[in-house]
Backbone as CSV, one residue per row, in Angstrom:
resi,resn,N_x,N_y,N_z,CA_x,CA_y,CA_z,C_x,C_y,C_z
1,UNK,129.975,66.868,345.118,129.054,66.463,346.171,127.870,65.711,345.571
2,UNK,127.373,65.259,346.292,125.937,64.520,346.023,124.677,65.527,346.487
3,UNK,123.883,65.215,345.465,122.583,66.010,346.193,121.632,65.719,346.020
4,UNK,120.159,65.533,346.649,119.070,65.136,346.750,117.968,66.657,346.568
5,UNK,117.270,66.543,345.159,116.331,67.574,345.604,114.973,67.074,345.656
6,UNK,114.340,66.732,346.617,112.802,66.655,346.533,112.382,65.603,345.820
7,UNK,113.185,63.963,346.331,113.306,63.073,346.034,112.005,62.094,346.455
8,UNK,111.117,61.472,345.221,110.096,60.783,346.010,110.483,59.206,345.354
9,UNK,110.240,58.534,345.851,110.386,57.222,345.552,109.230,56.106,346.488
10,UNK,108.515,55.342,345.164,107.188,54.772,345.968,107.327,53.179,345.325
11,UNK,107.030,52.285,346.161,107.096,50.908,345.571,105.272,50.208,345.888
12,UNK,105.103,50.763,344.645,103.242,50.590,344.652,102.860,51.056,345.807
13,UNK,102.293,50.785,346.309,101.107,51.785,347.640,101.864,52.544,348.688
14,UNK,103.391,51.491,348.768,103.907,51.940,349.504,105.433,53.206,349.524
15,UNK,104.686,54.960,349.975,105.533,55.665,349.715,106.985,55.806,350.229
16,UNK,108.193,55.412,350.162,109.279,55.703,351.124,109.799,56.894,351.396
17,UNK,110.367,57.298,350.357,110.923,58.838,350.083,109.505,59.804,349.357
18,UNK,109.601,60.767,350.634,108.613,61.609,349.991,109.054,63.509,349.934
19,UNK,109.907,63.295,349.433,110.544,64.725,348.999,111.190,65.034,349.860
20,UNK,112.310,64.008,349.598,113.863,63.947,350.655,114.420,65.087,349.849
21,UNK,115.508,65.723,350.780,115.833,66.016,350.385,117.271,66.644,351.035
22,UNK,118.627,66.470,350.879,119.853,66.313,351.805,120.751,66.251,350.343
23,UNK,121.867,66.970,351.129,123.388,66.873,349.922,124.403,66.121,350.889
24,UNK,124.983,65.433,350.273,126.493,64.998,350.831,127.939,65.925,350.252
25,UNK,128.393,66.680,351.662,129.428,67.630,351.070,131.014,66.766,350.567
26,UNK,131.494,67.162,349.784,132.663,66.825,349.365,133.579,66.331,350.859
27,UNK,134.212,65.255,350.619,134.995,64.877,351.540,134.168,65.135,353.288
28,UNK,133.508,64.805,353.178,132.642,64.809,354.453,132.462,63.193,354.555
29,UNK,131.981,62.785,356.131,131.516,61.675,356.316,129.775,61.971,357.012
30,UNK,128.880,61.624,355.948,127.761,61.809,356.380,127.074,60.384,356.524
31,UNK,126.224,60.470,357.997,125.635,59.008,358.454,124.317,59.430,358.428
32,UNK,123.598,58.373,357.504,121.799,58.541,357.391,121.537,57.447,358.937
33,UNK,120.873,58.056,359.500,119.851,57.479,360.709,118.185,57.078,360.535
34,UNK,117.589,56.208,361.095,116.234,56.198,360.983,115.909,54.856,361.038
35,UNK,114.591,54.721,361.883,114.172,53.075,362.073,113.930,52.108,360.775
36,UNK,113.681,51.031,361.090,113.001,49.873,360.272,112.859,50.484,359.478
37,UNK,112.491,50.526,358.111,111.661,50.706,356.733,111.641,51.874,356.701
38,UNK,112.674,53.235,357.081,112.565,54.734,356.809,112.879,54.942,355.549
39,UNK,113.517,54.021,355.162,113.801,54.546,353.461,115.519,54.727,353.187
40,UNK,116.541,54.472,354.344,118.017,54.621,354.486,118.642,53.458,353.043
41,UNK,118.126,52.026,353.077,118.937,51.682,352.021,118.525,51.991,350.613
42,UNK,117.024,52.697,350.530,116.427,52.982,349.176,117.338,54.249,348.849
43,UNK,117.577,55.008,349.775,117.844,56.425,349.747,119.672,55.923,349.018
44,UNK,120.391,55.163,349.786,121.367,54.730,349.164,121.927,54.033,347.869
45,UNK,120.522,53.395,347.927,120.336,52.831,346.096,120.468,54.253,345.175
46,UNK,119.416,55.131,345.685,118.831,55.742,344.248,120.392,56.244,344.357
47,UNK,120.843,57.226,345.174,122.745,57.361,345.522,123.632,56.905,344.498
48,UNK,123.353,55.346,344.705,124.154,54.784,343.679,123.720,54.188,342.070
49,UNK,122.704,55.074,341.980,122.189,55.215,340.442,121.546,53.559,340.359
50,UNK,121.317,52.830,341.244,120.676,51.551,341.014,119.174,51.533,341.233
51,UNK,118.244,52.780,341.805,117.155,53.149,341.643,116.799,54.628,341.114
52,UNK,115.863,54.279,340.021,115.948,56.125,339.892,114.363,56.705,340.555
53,UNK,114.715,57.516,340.695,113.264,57.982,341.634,112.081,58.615,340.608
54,UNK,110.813,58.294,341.118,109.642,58.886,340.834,109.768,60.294,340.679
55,UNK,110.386,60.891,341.242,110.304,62.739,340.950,111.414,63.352,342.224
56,UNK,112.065,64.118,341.579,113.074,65.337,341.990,114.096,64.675,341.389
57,UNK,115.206,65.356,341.746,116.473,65.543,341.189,117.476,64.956,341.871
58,UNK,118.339,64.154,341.421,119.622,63.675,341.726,121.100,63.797,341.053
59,UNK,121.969,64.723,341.921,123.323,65.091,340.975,124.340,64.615,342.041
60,UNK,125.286,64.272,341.036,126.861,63.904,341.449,127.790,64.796,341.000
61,UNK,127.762,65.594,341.427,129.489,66.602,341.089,128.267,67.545,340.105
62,UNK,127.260,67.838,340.055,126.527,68.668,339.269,125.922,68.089,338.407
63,UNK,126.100,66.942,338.188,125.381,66.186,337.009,124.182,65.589,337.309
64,UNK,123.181,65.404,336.529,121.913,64.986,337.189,121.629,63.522,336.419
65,UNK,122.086,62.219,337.407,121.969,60.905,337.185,120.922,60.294,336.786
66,UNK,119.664,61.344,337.070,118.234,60.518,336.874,118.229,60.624,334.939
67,UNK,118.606,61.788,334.712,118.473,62.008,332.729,119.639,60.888,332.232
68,UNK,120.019,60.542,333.103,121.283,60.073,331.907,121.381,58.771,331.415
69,UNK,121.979,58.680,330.107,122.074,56.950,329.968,122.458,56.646,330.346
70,UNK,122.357,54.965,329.913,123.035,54.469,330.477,124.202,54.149,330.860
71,UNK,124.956,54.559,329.322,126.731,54.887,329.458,127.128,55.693,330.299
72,UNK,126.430,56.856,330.589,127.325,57.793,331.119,126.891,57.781,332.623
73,UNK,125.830,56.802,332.889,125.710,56.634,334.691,126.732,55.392,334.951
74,UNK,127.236,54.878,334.222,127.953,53.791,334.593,129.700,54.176,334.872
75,UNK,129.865,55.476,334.077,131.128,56.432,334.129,131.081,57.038,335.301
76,UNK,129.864,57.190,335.981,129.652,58.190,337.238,129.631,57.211,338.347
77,UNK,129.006,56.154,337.716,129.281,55.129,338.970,130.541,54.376,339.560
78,UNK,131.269,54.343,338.362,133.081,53.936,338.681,133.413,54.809,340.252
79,UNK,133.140,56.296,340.276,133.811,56.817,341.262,133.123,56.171,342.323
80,UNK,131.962,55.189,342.482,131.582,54.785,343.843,132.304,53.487,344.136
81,UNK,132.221,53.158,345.466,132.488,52.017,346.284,131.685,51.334,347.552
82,UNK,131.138,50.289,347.607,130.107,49.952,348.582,130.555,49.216,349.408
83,UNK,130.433,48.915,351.055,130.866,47.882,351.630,129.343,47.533,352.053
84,UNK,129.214,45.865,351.683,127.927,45.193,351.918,127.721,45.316,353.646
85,UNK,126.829,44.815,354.069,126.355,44.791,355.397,127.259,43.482,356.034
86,UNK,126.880,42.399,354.905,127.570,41.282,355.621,129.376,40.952,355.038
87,UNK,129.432,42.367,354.060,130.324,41.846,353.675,130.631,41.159,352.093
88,UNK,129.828,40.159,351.884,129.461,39.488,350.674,130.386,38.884,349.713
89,UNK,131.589,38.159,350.172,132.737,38.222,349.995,132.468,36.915,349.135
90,UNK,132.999,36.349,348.366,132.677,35.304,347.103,133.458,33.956,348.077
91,UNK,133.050,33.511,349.141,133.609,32.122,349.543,134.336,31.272,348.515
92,UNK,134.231,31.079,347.622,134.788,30.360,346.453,136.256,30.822,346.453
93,UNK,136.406,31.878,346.509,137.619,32.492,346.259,138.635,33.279,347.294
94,UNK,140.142,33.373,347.683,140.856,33.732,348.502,140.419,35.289,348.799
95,UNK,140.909,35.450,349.633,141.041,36.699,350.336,141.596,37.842,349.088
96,UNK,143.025,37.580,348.747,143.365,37.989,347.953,142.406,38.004,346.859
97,UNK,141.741,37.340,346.097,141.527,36.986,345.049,139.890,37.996,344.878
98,UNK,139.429,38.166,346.362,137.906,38.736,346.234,138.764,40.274,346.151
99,UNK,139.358,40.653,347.281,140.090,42.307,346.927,140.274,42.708,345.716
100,UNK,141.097,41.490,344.595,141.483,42.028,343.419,140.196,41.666,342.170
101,UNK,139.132,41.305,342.692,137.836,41.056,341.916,137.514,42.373,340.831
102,UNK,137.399,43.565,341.927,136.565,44.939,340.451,137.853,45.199,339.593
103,UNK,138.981,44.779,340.514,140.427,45.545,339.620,140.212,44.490,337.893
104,UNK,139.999,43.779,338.574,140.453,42.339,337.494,139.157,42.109,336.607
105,UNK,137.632,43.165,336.860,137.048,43.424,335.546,137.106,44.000,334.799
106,UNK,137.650,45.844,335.557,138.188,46.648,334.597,139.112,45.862,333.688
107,UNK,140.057,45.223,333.999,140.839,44.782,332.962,142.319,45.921,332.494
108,UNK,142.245,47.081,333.194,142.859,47.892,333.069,144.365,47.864,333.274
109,UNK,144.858,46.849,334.616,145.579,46.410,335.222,146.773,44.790,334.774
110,UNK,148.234,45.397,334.812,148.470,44.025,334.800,148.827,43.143,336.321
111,UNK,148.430,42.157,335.838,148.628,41.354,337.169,149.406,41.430,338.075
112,UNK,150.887,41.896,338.276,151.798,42.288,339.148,151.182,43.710,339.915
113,UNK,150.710,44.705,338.891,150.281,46.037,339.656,148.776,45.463,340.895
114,UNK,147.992,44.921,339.820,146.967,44.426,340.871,147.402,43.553,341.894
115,UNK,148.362,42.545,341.968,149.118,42.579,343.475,149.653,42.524,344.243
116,UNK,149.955,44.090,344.178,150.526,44.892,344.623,149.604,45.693,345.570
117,UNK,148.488,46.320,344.665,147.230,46.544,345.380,146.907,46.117,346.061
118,UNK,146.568,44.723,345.719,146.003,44.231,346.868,146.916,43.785,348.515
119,UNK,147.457,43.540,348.271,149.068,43.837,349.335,148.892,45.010,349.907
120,UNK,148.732,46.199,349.398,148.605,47.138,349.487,147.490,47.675,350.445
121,UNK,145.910,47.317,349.951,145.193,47.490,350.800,144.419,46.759,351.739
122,UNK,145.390,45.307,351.463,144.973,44.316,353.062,145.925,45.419,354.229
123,UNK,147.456,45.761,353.566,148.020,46.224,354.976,147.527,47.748,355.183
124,UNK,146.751,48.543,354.299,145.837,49.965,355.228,144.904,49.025,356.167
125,UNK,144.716,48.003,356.415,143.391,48.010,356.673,143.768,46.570,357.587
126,UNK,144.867,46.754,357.480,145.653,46.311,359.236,145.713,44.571,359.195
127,UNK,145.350,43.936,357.510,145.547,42.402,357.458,146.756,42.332,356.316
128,UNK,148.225,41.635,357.047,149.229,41.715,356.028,149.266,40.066,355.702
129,UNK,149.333,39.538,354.901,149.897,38.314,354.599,149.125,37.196,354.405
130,UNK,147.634,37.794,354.580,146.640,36.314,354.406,146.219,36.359,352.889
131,UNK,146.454,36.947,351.801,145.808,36.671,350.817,145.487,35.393,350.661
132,UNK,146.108,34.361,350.486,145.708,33.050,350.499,144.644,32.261,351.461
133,UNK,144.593,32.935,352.260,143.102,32.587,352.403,141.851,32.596,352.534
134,UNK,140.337,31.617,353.101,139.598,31.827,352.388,138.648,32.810,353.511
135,UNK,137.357,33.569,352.828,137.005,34.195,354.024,136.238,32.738,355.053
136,UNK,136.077,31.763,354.407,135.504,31.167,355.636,136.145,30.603,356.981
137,UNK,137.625,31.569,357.157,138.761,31.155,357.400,139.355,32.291,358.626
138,UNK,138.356,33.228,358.549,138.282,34.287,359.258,137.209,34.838,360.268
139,UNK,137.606,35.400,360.828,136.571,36.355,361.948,135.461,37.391,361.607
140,UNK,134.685,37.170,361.921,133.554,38.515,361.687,134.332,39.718,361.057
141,UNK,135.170,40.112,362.587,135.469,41.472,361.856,136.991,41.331,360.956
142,UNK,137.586,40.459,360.635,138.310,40.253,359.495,137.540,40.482,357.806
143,UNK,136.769,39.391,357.943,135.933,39.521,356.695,135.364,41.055,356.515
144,UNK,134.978,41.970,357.220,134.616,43.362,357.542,135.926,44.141,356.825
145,UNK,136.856,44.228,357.372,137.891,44.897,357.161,138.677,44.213,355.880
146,UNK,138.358,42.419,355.319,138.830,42.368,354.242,137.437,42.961,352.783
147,UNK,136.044,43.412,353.357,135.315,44.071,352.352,135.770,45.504,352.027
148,UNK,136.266,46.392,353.215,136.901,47.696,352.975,138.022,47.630,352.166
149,UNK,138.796,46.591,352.225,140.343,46.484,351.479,139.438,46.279,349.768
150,UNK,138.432,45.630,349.394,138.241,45.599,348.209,137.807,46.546,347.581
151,UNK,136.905,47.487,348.765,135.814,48.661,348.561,137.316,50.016,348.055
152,UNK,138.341,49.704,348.822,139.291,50.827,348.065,140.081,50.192,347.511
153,UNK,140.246,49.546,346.775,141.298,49.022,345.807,140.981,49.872,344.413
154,UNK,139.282,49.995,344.590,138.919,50.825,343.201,139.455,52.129,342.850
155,UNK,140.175,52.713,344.179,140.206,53.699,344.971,139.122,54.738,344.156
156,UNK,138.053,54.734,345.307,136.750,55.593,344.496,136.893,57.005,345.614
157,UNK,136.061,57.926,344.685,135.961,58.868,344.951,134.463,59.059,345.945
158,UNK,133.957,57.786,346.199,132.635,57.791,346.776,132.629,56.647,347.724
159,UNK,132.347,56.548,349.310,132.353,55.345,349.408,131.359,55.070,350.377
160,UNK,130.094,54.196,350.128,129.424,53.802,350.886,129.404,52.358,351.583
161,UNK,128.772,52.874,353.255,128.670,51.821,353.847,127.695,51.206,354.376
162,UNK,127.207,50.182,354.009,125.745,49.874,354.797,125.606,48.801,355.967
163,UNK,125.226,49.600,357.147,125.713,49.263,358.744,126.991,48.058,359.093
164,UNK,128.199,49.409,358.596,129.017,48.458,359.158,129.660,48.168,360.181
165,UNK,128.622,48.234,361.576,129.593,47.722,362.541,128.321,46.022,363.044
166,UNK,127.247,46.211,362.064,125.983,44.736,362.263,127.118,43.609,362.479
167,UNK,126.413,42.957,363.699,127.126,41.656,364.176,128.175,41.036,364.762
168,UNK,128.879,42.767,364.672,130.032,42.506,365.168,130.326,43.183,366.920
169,UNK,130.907,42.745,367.823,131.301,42.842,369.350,131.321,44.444,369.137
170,UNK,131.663,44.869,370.893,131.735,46.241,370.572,133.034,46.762,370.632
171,UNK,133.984,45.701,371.332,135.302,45.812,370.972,136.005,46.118,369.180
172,UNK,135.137,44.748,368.159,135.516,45.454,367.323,134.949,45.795,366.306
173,UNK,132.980,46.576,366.665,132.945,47.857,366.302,133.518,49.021,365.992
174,UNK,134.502,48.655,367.602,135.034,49.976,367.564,136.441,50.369,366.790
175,UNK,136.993,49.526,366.636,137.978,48.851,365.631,137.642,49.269,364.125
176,UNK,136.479,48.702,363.525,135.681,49.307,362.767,135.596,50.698,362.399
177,UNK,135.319,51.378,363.593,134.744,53.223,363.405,136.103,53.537,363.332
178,UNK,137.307,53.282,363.812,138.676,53.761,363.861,139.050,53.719,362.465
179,UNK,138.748,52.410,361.484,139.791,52.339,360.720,138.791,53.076,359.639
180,UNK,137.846,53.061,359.535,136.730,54.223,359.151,137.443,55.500,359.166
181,UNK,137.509,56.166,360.430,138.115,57.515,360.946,139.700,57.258,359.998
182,UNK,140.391,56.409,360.245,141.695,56.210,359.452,141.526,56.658,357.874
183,UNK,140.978,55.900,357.138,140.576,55.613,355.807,140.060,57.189,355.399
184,UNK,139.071,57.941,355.659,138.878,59.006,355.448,140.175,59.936,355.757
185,UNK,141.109,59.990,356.720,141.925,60.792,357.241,143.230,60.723,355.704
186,UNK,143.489,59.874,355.883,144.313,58.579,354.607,143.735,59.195,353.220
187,UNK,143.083,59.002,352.784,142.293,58.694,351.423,141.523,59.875,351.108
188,UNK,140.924,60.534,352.035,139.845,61.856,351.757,139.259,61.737,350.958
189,UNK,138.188,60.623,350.958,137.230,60.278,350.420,136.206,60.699,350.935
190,UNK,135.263,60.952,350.231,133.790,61.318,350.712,132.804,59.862,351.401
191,UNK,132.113,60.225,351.992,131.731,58.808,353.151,130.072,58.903,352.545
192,UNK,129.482,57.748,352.885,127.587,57.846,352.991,127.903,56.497,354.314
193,UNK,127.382,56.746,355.067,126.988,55.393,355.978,125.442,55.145,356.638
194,UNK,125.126,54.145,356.595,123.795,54.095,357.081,123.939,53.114,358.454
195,UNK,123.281,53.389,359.280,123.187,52.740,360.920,122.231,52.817,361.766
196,UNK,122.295,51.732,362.805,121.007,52.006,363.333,122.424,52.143,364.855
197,UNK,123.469,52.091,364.746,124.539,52.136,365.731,124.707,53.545,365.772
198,UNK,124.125,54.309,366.858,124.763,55.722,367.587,125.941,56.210,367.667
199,UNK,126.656,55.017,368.747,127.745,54.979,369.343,128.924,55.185,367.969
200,UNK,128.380,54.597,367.142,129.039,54.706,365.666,128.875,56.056,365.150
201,UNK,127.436,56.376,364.946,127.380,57.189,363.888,128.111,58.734,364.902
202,UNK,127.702,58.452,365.869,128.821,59.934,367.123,130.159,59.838,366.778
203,UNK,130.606,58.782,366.485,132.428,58.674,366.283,132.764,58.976,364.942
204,UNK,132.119,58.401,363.977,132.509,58.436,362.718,132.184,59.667,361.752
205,UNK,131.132,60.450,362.097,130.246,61.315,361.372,130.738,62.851,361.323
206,UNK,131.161,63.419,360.021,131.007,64.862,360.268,129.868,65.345,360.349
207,UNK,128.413,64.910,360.049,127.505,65.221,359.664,126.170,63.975,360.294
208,UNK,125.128,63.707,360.850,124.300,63.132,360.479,122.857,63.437,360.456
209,UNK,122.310,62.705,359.519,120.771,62.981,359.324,119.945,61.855,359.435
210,UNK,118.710,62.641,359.734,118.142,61.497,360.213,116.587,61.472,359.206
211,UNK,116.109,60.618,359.226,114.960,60.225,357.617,113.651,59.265,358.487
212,UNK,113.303,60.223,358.564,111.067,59.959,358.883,110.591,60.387,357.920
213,UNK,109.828,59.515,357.525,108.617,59.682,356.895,108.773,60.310,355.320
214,UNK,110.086,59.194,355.269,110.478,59.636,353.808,111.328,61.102,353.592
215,UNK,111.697,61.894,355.057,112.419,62.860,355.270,113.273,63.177,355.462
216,UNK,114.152,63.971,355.387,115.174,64.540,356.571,114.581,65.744,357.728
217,UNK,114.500,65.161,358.603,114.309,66.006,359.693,115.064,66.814,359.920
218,UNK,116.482,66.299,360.346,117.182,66.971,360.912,118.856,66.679,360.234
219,UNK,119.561,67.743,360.062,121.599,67.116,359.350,122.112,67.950,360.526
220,UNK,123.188,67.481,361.004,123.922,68.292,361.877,124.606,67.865,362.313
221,UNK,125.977,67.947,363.027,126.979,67.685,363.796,126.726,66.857,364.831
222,UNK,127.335,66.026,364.871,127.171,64.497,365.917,126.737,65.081,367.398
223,UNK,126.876,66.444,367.344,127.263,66.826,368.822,125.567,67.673,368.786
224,UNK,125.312,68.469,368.062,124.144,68.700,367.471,122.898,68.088,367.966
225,UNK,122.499,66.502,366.932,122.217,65.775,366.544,121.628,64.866,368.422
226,UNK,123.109,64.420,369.170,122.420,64.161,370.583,122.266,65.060,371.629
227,UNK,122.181,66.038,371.264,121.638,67.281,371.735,120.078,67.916,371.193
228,UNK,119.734,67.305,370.397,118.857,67.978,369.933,117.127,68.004,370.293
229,UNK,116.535,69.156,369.815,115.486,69.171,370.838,114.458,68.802,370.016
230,UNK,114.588,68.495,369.153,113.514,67.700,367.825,112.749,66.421,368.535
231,UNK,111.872,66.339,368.901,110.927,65.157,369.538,111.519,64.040,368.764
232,UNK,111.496,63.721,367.298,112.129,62.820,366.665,113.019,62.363,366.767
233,UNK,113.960,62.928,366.460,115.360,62.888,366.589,115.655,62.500,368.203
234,UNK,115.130,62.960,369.080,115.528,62.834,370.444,115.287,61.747,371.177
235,UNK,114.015,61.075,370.821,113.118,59.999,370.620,114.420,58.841,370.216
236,UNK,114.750,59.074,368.597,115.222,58.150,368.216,117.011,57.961,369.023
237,UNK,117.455,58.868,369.022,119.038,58.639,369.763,119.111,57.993,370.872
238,UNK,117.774,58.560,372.175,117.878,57.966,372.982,117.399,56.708,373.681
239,UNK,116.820,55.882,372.416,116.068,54.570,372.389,114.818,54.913,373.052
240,UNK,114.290,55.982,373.594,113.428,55.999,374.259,111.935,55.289,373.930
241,UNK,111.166,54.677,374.094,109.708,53.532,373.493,109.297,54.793,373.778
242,UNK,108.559,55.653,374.157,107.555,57.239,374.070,108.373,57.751,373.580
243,UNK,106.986,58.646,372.645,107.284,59.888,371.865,106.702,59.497,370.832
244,UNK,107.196,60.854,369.810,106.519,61.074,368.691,106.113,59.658,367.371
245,UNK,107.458,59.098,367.879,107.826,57.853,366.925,106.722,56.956,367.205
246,UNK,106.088,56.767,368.291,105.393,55.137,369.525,104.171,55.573,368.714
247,UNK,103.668,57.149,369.102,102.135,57.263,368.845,101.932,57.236,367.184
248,UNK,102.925,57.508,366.373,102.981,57.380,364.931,102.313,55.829,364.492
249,UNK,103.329,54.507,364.949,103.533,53.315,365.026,101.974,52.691,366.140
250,UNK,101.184,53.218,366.710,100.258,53.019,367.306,98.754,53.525,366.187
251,UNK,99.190,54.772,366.002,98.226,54.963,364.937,97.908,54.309,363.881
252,UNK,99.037,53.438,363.225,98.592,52.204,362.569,98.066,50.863,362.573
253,UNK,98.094,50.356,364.541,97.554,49.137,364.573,96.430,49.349,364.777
C-alpha cells in the first residue's frame, strides 16, 4: 500500500499539504477530490517520488521513499504507471510505437515480445488494429484509451490517473469509467485517480477522499462520501456556491 503520514509540502509562502495524511489500500481504487489548487496533483507527485515533501513520511509497500536514493526510488518507481490528463502521446510517432515507448527503454524486451504487447494491450482496451497510426488521427477518447494501453504495457503494480475523463463527452466518459472498472477487475491493480468529475469518482472508486486545506477531511465509500454530513464535503459534491468552501474563498478577497 501507499501511505501518507503527516505530509507537509510548501512552495515558498505558499503552503499546500499541511499534514496530509491518507493510505492507499492494496488493490483498491482510491479517488482524491478537491477544488482548484487543493494540493491533488502535488499530493500525486510526492506519490510518485517526483516531489519529496518538507516533513512526514512517505512509504510504498513499507518502505519510506523520502530516505532513499536515488537508485533505489527509481526501483520503486518501475511498479508505477501514469495516465497524463491530456494523454501526452508523442505525435511524431504511431500509435503502436508510443504504447511500446517505456517497453523499448527498459530494453529488456525483444522486439517480437514487445509486439505482441502492444497488440495485446490496444485489444484490453477495446482498439485492435490501428497501431499504424498516428494519434493525430484519432478521437479524444481514442487517444485516452490509447494512453491506458501504454500506462499497462509496463504492467505496473501502481497506476495513476490524472482526471481522466477532462474533455471528453459524457457518453465517453463513461466509456472511460467502464474500462477503468474493467482494467482493475482484469489486472488488480491498485488505482490513485484525481477528479474534479463526481459522476466518475461514484462509479469508479472503492474509496474517496477529499483534500482542504492541505487535508483529508474525509475517505469513505462513494456511497458514504454523497451522503455525507461534513459541510465540506457536502458543499463540494453537490456544486453547491454556499457553504463552508464560499466564506473560506471570501475571506481572502
Amino acid at each position: 500500500m501507499i501511505q501518507f503520514e503527516d505530509v507537509h509540502k510548501a512552495f515558498g509562502r505558499n503552503r499546500v499539504l499541511r499534514g496530509c495524511t491518507i493510505d492507499v489500500r492494496d488493490g483498491e481504487t482510491l479517488t482524491i477530490i478537491g477544488g482548484s489548487g487543493s494540493g491533488k496533483s502535488v499530493t500525486l507527485k510526492l506519490m510518485l517520488g517526483l516531489l519529496k515533501p518538507d516533513r512526514g513520511r512517505i512509504l510504498i509497500d513499507g518502505q519510506n521513499i523520502t530516505d532513499m536514493t536515488e537508485e533505489k526510488r527509481s526501483e520503486v518507481q518501475r511498479q508505477f504507471s501514469y495516465v497524463f490528463q491530456g494523454g501526452a502521446l508523442f505525435d511524431s510517432m504511431t500509435v503502436g510505437e508510443n504504447v511500446a515507448f517505456g517497453l523499448q527503454q527498459l530494453g529488456r524486451r525483444r522486439p517480437e515480445e514487445i509486439e505482441a504487447i502492444v497488440r495485446e494491450k490496444l485489444s484490453v482496451v477495446g482498439l485492435q488494429g490501428i497501431e499504424g497510426l498516428k494519434p493525430s488521427e484519432l478521437s479524444g477518447g481514442m487517444r485516452k484509451r490509447v494512453a491506458i494501453a501504454r500506462s499497462i504495457a509496463m504492467s505496473p503494480k501502481y497506476l495513476f490517473y490524472d482526471e481522466p475523463t477532462t474533455g471528453l463527452d459524457p457518453i465517453m466518459s463513461d466509456v472511460i469509467n467502464d474500462l477503468i472498472i474493467d482494467l482493475h477487475r482484469k489486472l488488480g491493480q491498485t488505482g490513485v485517480v484525481i477528479t474534479h468529475d463526481m459522476r466518475s469518482a461514484y462509479k469508479i472508486s472503492s474509496r474517496i477522499a477529499m483534500l482542504y486545506e492541505g487535508k483529508i477531511v474525509q475517505a469513505d465509500t462513494p456511497e458514504n462520501i454523497r451522503n455525507s454530513a461534513d459541510p465540506l464535503v457536502k458543499q463540494f459534491v453537490t456544486g453547491s456556491a454556499q457553504g463552508p468552501i464560499q466564506m473560506k474563498v471570501r475571506a481572502y478577497e
